[in-house]
N, CA, C and O atoms as a GROMACS GRO file, in nm:
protein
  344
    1UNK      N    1  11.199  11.123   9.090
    1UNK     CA    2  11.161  10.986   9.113
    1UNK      C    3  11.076  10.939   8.996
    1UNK      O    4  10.957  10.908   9.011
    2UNK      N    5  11.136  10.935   8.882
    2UNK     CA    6  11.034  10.866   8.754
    2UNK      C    7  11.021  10.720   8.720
    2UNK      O    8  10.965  10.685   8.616
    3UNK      N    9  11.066  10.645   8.795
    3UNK     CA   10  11.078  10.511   8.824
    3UNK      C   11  10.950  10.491   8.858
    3UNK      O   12  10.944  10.452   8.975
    4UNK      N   13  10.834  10.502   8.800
    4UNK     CA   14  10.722  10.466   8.881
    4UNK      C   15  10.612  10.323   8.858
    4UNK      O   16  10.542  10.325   8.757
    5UNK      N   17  10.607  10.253   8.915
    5UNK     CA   18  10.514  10.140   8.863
    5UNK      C   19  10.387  10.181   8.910
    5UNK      O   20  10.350  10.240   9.012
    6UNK      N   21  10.307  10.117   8.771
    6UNK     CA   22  10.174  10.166   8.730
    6UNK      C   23  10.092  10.082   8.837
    6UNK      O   24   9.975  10.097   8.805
    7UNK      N   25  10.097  10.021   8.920
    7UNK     CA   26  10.040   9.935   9.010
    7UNK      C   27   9.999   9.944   9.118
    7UNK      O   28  10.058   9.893   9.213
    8UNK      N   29   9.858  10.031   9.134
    8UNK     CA   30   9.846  10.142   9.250
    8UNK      C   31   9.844  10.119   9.353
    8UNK      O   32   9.821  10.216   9.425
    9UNK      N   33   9.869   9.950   9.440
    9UNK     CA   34   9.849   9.885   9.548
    9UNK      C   35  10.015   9.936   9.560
    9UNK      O   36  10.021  10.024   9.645
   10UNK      N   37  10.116   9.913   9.515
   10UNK     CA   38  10.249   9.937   9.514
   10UNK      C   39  10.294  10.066   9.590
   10UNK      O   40  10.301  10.180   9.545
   11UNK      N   41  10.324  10.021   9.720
   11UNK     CA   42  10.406  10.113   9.813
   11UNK      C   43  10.558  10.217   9.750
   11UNK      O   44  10.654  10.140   9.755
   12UNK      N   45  10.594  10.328   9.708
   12UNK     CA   46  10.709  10.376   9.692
   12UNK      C   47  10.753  10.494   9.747
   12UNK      O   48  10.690  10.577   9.812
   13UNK      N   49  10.884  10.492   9.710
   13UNK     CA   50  10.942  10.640   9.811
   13UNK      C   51  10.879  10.784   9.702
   13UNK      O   52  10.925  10.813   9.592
   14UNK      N   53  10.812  10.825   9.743
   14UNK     CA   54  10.781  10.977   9.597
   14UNK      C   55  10.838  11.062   9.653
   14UNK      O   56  10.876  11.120   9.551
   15UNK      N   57  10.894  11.146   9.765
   15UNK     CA   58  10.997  11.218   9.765
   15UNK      C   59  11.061  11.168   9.920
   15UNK      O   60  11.049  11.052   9.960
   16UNK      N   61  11.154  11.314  10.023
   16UNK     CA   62  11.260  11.267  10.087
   16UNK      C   63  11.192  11.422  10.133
   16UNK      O   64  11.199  11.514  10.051
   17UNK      N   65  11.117  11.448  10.288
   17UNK     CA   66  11.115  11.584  10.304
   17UNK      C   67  11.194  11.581  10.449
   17UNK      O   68  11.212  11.482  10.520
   18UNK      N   69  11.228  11.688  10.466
   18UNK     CA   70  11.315  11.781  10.626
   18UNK      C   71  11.175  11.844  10.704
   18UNK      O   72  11.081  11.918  10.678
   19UNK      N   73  11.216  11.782  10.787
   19UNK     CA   74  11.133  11.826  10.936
   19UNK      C   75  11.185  11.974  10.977
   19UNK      O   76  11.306  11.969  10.996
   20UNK      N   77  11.137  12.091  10.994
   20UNK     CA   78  11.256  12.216  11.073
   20UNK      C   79  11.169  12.229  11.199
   20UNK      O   80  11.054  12.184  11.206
   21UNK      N   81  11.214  12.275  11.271
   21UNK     CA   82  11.243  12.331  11.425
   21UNK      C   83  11.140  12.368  11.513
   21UNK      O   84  11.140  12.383  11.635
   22UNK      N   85  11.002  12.385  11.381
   22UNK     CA   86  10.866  12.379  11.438
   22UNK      C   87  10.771  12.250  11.436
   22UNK      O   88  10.659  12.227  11.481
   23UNK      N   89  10.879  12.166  11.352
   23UNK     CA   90  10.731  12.061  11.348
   23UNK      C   91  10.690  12.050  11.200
   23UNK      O   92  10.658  11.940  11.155
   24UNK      N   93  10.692  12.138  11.137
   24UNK     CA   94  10.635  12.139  10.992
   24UNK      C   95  10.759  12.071  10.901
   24UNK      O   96  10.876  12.052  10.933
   25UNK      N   97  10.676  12.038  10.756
   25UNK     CA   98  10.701  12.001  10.690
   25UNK      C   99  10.635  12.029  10.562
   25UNK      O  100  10.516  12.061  10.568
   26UNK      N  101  10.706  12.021  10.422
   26UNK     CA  102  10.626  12.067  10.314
   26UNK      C  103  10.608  11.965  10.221
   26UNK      O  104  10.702  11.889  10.199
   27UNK      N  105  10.490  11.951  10.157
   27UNK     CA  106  10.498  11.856  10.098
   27UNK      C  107  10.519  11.906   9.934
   27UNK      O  108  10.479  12.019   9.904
   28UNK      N  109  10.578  11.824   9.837
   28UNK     CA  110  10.637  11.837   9.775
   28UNK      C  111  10.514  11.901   9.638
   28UNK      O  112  10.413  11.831   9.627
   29UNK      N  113  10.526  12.021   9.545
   29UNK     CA  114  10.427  12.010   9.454
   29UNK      C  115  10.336  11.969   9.392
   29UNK      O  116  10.215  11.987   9.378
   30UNK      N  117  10.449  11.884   9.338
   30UNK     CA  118  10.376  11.793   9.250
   30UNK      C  119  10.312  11.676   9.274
   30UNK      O  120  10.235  11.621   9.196
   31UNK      N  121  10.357  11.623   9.423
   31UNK     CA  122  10.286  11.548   9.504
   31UNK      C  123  10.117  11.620   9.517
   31UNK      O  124  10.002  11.579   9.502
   32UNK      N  125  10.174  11.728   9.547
   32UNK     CA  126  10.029  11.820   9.579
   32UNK      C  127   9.929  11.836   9.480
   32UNK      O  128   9.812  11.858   9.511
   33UNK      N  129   9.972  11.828   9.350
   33UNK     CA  130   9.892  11.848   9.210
   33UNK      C  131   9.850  11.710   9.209
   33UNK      O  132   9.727  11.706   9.204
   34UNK      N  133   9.916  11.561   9.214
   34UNK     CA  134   9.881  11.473   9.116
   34UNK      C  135   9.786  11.467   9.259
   34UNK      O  136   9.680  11.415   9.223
   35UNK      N  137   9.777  11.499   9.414
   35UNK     CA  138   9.667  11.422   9.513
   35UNK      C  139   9.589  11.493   9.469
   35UNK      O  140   9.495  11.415   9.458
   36UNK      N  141   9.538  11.629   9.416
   36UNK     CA  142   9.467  11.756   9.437
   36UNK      C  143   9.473  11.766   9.522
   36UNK      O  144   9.359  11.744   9.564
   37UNK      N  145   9.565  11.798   9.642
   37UNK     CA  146   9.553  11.878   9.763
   37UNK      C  147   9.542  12.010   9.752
   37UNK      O  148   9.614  12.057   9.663
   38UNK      N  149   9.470  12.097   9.819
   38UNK     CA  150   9.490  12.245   9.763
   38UNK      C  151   9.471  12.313   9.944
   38UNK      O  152   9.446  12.249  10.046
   39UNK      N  153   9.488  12.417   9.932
   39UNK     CA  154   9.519  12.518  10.054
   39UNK      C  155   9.379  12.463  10.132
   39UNK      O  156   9.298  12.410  10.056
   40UNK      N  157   9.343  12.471  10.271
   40UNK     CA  158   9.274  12.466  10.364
   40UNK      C  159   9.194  12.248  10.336
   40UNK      O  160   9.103  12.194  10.399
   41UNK      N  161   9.274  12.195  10.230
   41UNK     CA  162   9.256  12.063  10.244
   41UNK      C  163   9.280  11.996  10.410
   41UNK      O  164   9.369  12.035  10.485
   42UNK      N  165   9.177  11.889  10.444
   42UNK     CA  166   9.208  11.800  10.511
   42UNK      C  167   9.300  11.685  10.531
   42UNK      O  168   9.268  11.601  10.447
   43UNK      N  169   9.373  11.654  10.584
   43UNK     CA  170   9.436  11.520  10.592
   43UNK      C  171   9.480  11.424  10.732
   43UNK      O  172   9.553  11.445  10.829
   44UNK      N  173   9.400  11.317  10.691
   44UNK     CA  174   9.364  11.273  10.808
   44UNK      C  175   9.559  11.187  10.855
   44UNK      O  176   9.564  11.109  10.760
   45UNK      N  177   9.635  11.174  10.900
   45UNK     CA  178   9.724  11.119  10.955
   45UNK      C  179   9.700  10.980  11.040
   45UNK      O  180   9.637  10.976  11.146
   46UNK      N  181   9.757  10.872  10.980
   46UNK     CA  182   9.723  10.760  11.034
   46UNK      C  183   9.881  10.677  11.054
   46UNK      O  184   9.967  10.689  10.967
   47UNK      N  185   9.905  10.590  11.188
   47UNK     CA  186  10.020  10.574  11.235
   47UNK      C  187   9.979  10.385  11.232
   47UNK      O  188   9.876  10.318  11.243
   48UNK      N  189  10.095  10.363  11.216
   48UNK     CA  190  10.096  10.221  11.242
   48UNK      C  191  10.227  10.188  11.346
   48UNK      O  192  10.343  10.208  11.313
   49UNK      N  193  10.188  10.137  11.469
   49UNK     CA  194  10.293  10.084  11.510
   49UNK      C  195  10.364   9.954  11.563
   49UNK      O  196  10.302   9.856  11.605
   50UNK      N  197  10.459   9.961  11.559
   50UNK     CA  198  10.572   9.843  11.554
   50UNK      C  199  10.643   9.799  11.668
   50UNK      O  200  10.762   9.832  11.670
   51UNK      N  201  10.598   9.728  11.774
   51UNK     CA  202  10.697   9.718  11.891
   51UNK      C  203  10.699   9.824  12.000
   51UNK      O  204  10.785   9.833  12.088
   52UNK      N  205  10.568   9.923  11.981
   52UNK     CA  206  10.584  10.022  12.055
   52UNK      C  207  10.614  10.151  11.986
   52UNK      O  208  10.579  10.264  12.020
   53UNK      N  209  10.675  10.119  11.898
   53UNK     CA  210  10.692  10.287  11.829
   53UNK      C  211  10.634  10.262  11.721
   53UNK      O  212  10.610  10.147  11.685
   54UNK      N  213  10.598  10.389  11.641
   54UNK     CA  214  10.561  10.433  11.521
   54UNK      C  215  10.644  10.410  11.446
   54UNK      O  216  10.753  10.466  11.440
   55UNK      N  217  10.591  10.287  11.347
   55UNK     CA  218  10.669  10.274  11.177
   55UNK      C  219  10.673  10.331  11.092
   55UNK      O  220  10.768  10.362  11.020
   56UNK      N  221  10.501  10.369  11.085
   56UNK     CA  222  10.471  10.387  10.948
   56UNK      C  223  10.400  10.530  10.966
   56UNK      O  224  10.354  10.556  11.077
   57UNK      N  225  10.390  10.615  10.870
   57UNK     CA  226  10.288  10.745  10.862
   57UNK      C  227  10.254  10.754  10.791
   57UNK      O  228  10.337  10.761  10.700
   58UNK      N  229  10.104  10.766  10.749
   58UNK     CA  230  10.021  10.794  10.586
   58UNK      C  231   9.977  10.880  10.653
   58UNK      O  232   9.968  10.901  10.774
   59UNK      N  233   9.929  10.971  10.488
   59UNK     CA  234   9.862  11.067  10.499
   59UNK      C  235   9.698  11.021  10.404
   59UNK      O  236   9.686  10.951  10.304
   60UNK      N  237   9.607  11.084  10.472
   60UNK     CA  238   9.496  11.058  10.355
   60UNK      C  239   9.423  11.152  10.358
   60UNK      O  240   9.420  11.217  10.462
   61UNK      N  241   9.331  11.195  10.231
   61UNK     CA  242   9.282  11.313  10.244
   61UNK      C  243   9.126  11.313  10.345
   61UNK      O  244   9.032  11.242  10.310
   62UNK      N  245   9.122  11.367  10.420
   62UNK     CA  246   9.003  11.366  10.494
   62UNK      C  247   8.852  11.315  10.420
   62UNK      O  248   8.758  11.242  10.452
   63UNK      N  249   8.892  11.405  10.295
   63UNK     CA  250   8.744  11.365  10.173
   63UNK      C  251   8.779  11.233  10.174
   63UNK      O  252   8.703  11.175  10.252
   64UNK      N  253   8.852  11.162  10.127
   64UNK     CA  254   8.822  10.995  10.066
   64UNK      C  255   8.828  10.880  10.244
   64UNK      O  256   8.804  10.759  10.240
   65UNK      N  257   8.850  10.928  10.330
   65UNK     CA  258   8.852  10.831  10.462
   65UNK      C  259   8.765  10.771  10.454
   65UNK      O  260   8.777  10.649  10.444
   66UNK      N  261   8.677  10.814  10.453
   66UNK     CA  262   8.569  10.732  10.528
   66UNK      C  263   8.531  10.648  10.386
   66UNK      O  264   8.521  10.526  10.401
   67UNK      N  265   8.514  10.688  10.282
   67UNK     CA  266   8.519  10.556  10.176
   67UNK      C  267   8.642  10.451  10.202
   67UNK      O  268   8.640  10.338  10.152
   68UNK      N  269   8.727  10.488  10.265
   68UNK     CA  270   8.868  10.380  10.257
   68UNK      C  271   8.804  10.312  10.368
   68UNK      O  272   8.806  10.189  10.372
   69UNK      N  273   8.734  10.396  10.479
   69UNK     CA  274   8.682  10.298  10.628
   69UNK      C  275   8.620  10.158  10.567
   69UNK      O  276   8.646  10.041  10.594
   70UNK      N  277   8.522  10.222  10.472
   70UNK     CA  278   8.403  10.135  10.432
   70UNK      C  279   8.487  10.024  10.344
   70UNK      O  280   8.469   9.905  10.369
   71UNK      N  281   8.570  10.060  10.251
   71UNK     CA  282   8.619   9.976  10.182
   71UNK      C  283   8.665   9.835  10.281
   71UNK      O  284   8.624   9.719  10.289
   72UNK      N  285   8.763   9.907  10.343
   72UNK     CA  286   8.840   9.793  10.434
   72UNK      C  287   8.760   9.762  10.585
   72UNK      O  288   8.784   9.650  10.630
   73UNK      N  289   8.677   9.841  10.661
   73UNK     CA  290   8.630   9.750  10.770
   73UNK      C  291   8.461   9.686  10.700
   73UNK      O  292   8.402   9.609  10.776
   74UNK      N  293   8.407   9.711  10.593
   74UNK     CA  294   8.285   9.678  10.530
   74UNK      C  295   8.298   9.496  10.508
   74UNK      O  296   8.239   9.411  10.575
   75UNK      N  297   8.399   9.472  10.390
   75UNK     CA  298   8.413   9.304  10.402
   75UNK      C  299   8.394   9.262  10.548
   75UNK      O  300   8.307   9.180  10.576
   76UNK      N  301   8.471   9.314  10.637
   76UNK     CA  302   8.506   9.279  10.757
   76UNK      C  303   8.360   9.235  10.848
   76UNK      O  304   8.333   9.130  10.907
   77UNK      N  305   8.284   9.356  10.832
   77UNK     CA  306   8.184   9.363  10.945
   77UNK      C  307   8.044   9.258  10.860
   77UNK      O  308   7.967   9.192  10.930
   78UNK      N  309   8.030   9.260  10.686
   78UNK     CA  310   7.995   9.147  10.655
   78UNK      C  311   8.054   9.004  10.702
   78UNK      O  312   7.985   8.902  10.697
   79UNK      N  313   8.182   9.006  10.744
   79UNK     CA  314   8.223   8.820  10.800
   79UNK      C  315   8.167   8.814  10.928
   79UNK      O  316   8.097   8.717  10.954
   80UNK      N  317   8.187   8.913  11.022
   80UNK     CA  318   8.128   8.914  11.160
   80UNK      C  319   7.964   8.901  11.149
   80UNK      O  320   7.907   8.813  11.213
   81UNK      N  321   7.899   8.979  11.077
   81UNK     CA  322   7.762   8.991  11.074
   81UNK      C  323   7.731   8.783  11.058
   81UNK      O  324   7.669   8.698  11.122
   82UNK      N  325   7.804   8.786  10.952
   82UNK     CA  326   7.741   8.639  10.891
   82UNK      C  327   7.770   8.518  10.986
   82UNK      O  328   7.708   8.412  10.983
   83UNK      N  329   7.890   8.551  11.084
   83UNK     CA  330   7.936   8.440  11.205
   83UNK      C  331   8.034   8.375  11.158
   83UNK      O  332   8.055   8.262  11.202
   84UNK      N  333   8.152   8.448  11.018
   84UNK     CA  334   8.267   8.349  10.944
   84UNK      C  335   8.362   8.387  11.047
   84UNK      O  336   8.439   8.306  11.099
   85UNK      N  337   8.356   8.525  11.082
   85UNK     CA  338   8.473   8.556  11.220
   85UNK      C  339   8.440   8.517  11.377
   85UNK      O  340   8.321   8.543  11.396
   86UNK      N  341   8.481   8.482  11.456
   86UNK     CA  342   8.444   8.429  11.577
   86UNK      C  343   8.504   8.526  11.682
   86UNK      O  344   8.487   8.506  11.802
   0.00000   0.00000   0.00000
């Protein structure tokens, strides 16, 4: 997959993995090098759903969550604090 745009908000496919018979799945190397994931890493699994079922599945590494919390519910709880959200 070397098609890659440099545009890190930009959603893409980086690989195509198989589910087997237990549940597991592997994630792909070099996926694993460019996240630094390494053996006994965290990853937190987050679902979005659509109509009742599950669309979407990210993975994130347990270390950066809670900065992503802050990132995205922080603006947020500044509009509520200030009375812009009702």
């Amino acid at each position: 997959m070397e098609a890659r745009n440099n545009n890190p908000s930009c959603c893409k496919v980086e690989a195509v993995v198989s589910v087997d018979e237990r549940g597991q799945m592997i994630l792909p190397k070099e996926i694993r090098d460019r996240a630094q994931i390494r053996a006994g890493d965290k990853l937190a699994v987050v679902t979005w759903e659509k109509e009742g079922n599950v669309s979407y599945i990210c993975l994130i590494k347990a270390s950066n969550f809670s900065e992503l919390i802050k990132e995205i519910l922080g603006p947020m709880a500044k509009e509520i604090i200030s009375g812009e959200i009702k």
